[in-house]
N, C-alpha and C positions, 0 to 999 in steps of 0.2 A: 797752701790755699785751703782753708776750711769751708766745710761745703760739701767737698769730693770725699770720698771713701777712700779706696785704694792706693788709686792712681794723685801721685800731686801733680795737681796742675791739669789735670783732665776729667772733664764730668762723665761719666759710664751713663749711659742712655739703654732699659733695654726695652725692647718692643719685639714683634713678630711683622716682619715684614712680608706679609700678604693680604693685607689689606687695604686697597687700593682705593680713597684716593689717598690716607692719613698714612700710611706706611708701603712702600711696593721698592722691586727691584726695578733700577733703570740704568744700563748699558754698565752690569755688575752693581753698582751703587743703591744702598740705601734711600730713597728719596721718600718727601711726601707732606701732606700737613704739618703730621706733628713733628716731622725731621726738621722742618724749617723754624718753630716757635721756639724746639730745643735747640739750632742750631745759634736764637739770639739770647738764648738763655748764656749759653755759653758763651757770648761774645760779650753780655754784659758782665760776665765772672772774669773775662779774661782769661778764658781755659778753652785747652784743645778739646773736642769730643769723639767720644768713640762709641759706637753703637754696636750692641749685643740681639741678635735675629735667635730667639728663643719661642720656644712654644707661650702660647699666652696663657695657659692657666698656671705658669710658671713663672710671671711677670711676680707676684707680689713676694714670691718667697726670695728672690731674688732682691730683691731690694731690702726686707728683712733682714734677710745676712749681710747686706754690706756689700755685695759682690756689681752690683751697679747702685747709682747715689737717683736716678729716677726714671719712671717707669711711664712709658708715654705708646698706647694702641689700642685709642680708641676704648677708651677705660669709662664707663657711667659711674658717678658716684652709688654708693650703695650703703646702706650703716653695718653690714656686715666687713665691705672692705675698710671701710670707716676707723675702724679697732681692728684692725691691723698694719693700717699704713696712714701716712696723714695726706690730705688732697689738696690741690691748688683750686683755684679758683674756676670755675669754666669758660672752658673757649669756643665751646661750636653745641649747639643744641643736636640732637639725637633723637632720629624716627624710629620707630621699631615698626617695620610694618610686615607685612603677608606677603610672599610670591609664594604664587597658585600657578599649575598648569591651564590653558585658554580652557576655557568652559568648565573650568571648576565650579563647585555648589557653594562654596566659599568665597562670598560676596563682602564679608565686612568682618571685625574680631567678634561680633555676636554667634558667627558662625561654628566658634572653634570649640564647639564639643562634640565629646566623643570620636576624634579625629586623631592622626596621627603628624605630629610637627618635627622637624627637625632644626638644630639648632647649634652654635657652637656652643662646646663645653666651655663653662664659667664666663659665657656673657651674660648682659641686662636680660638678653630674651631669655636664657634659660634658668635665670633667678626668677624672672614675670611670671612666666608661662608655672612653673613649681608653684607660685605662690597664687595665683589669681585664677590657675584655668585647670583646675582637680583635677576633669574626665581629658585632658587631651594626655594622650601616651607619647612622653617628650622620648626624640632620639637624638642622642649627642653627639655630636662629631668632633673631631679637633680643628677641621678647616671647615671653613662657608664653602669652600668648592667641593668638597664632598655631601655637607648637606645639599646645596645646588643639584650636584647630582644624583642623589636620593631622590631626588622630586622630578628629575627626569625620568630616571628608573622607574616612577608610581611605588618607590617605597615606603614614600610618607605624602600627607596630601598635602603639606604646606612647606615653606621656609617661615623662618620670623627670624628680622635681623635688621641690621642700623640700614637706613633710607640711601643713603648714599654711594657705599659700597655698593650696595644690592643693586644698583641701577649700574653699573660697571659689570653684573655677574649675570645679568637677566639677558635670556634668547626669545629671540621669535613664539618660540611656542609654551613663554612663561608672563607672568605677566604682575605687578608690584599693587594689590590694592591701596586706594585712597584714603582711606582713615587709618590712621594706625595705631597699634597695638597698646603703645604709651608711647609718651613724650621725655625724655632728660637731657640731660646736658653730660658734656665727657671734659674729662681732667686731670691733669696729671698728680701722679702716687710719689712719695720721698717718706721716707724712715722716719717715724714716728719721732720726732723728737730736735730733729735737725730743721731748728727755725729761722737759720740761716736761710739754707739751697730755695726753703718753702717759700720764705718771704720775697726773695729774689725772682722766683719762676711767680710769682703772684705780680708783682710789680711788673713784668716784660709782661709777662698777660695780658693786662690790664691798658699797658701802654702801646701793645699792639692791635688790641679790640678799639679802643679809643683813635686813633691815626686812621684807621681804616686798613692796615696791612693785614692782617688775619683774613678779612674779605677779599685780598688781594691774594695771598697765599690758595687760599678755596679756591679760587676763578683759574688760578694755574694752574693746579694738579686736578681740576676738575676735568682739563682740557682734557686728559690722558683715557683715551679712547680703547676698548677691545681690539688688538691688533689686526689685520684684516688677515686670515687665513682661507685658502679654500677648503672645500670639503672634496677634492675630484680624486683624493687618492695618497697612500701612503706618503711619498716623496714631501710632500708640503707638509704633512703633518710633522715630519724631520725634519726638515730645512726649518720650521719656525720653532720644536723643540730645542734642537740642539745645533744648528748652524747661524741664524739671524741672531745678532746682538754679542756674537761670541760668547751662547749659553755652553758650548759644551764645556767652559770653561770649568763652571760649578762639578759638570761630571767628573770631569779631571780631578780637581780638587778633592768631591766627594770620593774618590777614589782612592787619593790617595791618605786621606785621613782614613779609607774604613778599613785597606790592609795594614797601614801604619799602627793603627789601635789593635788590629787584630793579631799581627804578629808578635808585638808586646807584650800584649794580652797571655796566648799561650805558650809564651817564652818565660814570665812570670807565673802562669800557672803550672805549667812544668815543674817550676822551681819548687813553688807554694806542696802543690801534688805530692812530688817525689818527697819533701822532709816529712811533710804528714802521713805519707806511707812510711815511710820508713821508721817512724815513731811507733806508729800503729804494729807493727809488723814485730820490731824488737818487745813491745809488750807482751804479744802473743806468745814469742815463742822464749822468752827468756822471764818475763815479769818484770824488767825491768822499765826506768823511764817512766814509771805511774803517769806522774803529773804532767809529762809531756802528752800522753797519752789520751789523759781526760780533755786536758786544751784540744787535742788534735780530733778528736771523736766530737767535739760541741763546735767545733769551726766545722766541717764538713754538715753537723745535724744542721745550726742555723742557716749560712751561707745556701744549703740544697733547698729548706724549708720554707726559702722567703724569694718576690719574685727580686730579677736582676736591677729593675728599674728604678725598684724600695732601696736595692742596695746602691747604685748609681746616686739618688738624691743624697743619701744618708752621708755618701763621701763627699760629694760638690757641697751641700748645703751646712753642714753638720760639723764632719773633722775637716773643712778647709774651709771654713763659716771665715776664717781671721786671716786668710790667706789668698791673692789676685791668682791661683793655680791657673796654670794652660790647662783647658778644656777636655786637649787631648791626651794630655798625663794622667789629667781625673779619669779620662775612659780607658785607659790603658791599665790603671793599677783597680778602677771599678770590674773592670769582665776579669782582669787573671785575676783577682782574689774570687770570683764567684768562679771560675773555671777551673781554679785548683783544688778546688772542695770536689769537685767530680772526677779529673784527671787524678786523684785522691785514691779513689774508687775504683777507676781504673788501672792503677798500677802496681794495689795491694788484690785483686782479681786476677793481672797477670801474674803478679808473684806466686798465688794460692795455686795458677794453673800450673805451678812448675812440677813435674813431678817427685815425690816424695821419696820417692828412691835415689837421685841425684844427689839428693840431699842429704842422707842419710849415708851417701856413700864417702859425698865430700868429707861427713866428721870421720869415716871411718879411717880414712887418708891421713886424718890427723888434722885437716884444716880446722882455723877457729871459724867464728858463725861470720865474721867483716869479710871472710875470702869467701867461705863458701857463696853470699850474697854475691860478692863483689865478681868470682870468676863462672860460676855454675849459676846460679837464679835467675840475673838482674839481666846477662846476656839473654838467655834463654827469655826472660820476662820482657822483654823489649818484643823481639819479634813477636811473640802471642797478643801486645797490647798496642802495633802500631797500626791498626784499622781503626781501633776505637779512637786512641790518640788523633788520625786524620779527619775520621767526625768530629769530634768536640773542637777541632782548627776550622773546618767548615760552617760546624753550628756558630764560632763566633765572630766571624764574616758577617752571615746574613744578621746575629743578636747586637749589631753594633748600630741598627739600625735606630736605636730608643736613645741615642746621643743626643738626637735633636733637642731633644728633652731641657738638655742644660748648654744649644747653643752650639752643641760641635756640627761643624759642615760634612755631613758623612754623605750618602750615597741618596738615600731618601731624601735628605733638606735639599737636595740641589734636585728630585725632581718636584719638590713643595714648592721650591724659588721658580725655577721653571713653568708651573699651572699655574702657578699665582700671576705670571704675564701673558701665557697663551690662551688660559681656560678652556684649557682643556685636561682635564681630568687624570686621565685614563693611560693617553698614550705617553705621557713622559714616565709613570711606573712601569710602563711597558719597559720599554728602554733600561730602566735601571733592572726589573727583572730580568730579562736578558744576560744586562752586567754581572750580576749575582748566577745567574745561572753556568755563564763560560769559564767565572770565575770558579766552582763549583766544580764543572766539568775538570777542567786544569789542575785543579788540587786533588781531585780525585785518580788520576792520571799518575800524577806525581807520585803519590803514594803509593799505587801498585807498583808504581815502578820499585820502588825503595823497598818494598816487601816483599817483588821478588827477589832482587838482590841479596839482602837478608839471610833470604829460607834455601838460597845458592850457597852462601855464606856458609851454612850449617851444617850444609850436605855432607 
């Protein structure tokens, strides 16, 4: 089936689902505007679909490579995305307007200077607002429910965002002004080149703007209402977090992806670590192994030097540009290569702690330098490096959290899926800190226990 990318026979859809009404979680499931328009794009291809829930300013790069065939969340045309992806046609016109807190001074968009807005990263508003409004100090968020709560907070004095959403995200003591900010239309992104899939999603468009079903679509997901929750007390805030709708599902889930990547992670870095010490190490003390050496000393300098996240894209986007990789492999072999660059460092530290006289004694015994490591150092250098060892297993627990990034369900996405149906902010990160925290707790445990046994061991 040409058209598709990857997958034959299935169109890859990717969006971020928290924004309601065009993309949102309902009862697990992806639903929403643009899940329905793609869902008859794909019926007219005669292909299954499958939907990728990725961060949105991660939408175009994503289509770029190949790794989904079209990109649909509430997208404004713009000529900047223009040249780099190609656009369908439009299907739903787009408000940018203002929520102000009730008796804001900020009565209309003439008001917006010298002010403080907040805004998603890489939406219309925060292209607008760059381009047309100089003195306003833009602050960017990844979610509209974080900007939202910004502006509860009094940390910035406005929101600017699509009319629609914003009317599903707005409280009592917020309020959406009447004119707004500008006006566009949103549409779906496909790879520059592929005038197949384009021409296809242009035609259902068109033929469902025309029939009236796109206005049918809007009226139904419009219905989709703020959940009703009380405010009387802990217990509800949980029961509509993680009990209503069978949300703790996603925790589970997120759970279990973020020790799964995690254990991977420094079971490959271990691996990564231990050779590149042990390269490092025979240079020093023998000269040999040069070239291993320089390789092993520029993977620890880059890898340290650059953030995890740079390194995350560089592998999803880059060396697996031509490959449908599982997500969770990509984040498995992304943290143990950035984890063994330090675990690196920490096991040519416990080797240097060994004392020099051990060692010195080993050769005099007649041992070569593979035993002496092998039966005097490397013993010795385990227990001096298994505290640091059990941090860098902890730091990459809670570092696995930048997955969402390219789509993995780790511990965070499920509480972003989560606020994106309760709006409520605050208390479903609670909850997952919590989770990070016991988890934390219990590894930290473990490991005493394991280091005293060890340092009993040696007695």
């Amino acid at each position: 089936m040409t058209g598709c990318s990857k997958k034959k026979d299935t169109l890859i859809l990717a969006t971020e689902a928290g924004f309601a009404p065009y993309e949102y979680y309902d009862n697990g499931n992806i639903v929403g505007i643009d899940i329905d328009i793609v869902k008859a794009i794909a019926e007219e291809m005669n292909v299954d679909l499958e939907i990728k829930d990725i961060a949105f300013d991660s939408i175009i790069s994503e289509i770029k490579t190949e790794k989904s065939d079209i990109g649909a969340a509430g997208i404004s045309y713009t000529e900047e995305r223009a040249k780099e992806v190609d656009f369908t046609i439009d299907y739903m016109e787009s408000r940018q307007v203002i929520i102000t807190r009730v008796g804001s001074i900020i009565t209309n968009p003439n008001d917006l200077v010298n002010v403080k807005a907040a805004v998603q990263l890489g939406s219309v508003a925060d292209s607008y607002l760059t381009e047309n409004y100089p003195t306003v100090e833009i602050v960017r968020e990844k979610k509209f429910l974080a900007a939202i709560q910004d502006l509860k907070d009094s940390k910035v004095d406005c929101v600017v965002m699509d009319e629609i959403p914003a009317k599903e995200l707005i409280s009592s003591d917020l309020n959406i002004l009447e004119e707004p900010v500008t006006t566009d239309h949103y549409g779906m992104i496909v790879k520059k080149g592929n005038t197949e899939l384009l021409n296809t999603a242009n035609r259902v468009i068109q033929r469902l703007k025309d029939d009236g079903t796109i206005d049918e679509i809007m009226l139904k997901h419009m219905g989709v209402k703020k959940e009703v929750k009380t405010k009387n007390g802990i217990y509800d805030k949980f029961y509509y977090s993680v009990i209503y709708d069978g949300r703790y599902k996603y925790i589970i889930t997120g759970l279990e992806h973020t020790l799964m990547i995690a254990l991977g992670a420094v079971v490959l870095g271990v691996f990564l670590g231990g050779i590149t010490a042990v390269f490092r190490n025979i240079y020093d003390n023998t000269k040999k192994l040069k070239l291993l050496n320089i390789l092993a000393k520029t993977y620890v300098t880059v890898i340290r030097g650059t953030p995890s996240i740079l390194q995350l894209m560089i592998i999803y986007y880059v060396i697996f540009k031509a490959t449908n990789v599982n997500t969770v492999l990509v984040g498995i072999l992304s943290f143990g290569i950035n984890s063994g660059a330090y675990v690196a460092e920490i096991i040519r530290a416990g080797i240097n702690s060994v004392d020099k006289g051990q060692v010195e004694a080993g050769y005099a015994l007649g041992l070569k330098y593979s035993q002496v490591m092998g039966k005097i150092v490397i013993p010795e250098a385990i227990k001096n490096i298994l505290p640091a060892l059990g941090n860098e297993f902890i730091t990459l627990v809670k570092e696995t959290s930048i997955g969402a990034y390219i789509g993995i369900m780790e511990l965070t996405k499920a509480s972003d899926i989560i606020a994106s149906r309760t709006y409520d902010y605050f208390f479903p990160l609670f909850i997952i800190a919590l989770i990070y925290l016991m988890i934390t707790l219990i590894l930290t445990k473990l490991f005493s226990i394991m280091e005293v046994k060890l340092n009993h061991a040696r007695d």
